[in-house]
N, C-alpha and C positions, 0 to 999 in steps of 0.2 A: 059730522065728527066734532068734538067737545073735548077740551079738559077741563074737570073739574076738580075740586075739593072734596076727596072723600074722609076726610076724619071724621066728617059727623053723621055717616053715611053707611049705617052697618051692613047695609047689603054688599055692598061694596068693598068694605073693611074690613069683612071675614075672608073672602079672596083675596084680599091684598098680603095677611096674613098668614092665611094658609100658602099661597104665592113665595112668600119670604122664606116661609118653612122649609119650602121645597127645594127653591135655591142657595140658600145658606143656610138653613140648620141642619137636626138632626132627624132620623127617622122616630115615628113617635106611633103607638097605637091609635085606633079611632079613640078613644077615650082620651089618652092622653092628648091627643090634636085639640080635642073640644075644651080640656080645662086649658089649653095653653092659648085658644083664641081667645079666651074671655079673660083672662089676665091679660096675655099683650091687648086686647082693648081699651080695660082699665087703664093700664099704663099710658094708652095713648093719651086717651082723654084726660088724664091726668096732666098734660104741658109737661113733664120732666126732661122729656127727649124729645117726642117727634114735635115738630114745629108744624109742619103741613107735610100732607100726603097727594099728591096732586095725580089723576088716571085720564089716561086716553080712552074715551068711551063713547062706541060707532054702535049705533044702531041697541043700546041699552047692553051691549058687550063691551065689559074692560078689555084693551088688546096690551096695556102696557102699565107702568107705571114709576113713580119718581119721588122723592120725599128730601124733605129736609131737616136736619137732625140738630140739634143740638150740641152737642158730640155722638163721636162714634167711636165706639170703644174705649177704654179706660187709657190707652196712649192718648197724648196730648189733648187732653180735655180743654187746656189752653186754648186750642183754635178752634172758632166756631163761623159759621156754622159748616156745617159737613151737607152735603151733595151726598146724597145716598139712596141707596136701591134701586139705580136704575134696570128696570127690565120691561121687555116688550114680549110678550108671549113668541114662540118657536115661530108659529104660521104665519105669524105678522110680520116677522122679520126683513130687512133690506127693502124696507119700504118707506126710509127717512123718517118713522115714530120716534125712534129716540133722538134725533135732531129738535123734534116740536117737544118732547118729554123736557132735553133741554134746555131750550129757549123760553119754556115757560116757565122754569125751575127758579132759572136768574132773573125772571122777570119779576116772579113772586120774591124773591131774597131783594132783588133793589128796592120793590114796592114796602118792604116790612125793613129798609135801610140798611141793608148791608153793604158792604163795598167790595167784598172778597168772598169767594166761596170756598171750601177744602174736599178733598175727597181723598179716599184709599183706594189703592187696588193692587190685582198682581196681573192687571192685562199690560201688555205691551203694546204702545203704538193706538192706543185705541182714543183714551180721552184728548189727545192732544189735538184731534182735529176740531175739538170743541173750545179751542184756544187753552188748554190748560197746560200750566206751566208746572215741571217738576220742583218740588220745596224739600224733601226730605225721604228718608226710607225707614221704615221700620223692620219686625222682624215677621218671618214669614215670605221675604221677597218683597212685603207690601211697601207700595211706593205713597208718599202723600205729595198731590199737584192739589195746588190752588187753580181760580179763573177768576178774574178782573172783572168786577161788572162795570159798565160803562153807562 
């Protein structure tokens, strides 16, 4: 088992992608999916937003994945960077992946010098066992917790 770096990694980065789509967008035709991997591609590659996209990957299967953004969303564009998309596929689940999804997260943010990371969400109870600290709410119920890298 491995994490690595798939932004440069299209095999990988059309999953992650379609991935995203699935759990936060919207439903799209097979066509329309396809022109919308190859722009959010673009974008990625582009540095505007995604920073790095980091996946848990067993046996040449992604089981999970983790990225770190630039901002996220047009609230507070101020705080950067944002801790996002954490997901571990259904089957994999309760099996401590997103602990190492994680752990590598802020290890890559200290490594590229950050000192804080932000996140959004509207889970309750869930990030705070990854030490993150409540900072603010937005609207939607969404909460924004920072985490302390050390």
């Amino acid at each position: 088992m491995e994490i690595i770096n798939i932004k440069e990694k299209d095999n990988f980065l059309d999953e992650y992608i379609m991935l995203c789509n699935e759990e936060w967008g919207s439903k799209k035709t097979k066509e329309e999916l396809k022109k919308y991997i190859e722009d959010k591609k673009k974008k990625i590659h582009s540095n505007d937003k995604v920073i790095t996209v980091l996946a848990l990957i067993n046996n040449k299967k992604m089981l999970g994945f983790i990225s770190l953004f630039k901002y996220d969303g047009e609230k507070r564009k101020d705080l950067t960077p944002w801790y996002a998309t954490m997901y571990v596929k259904e089957e994999y689940r309760k099996r401590g992946y997103s602990k190492l999804l994680n752990n590598a997260i802020l290890k890559e943010a200290k490594t590229l010098g950050y000192k804080k990371v932000y996140l959004k969400t509207t889970l309750n109870n869930y990030y705070e066992k990854f030490n993150a600290q409540y900072f603010d709410s937005l609207e939607k119920k969404e909460k924004i917790y920072y985490i302390e890298i050390d």
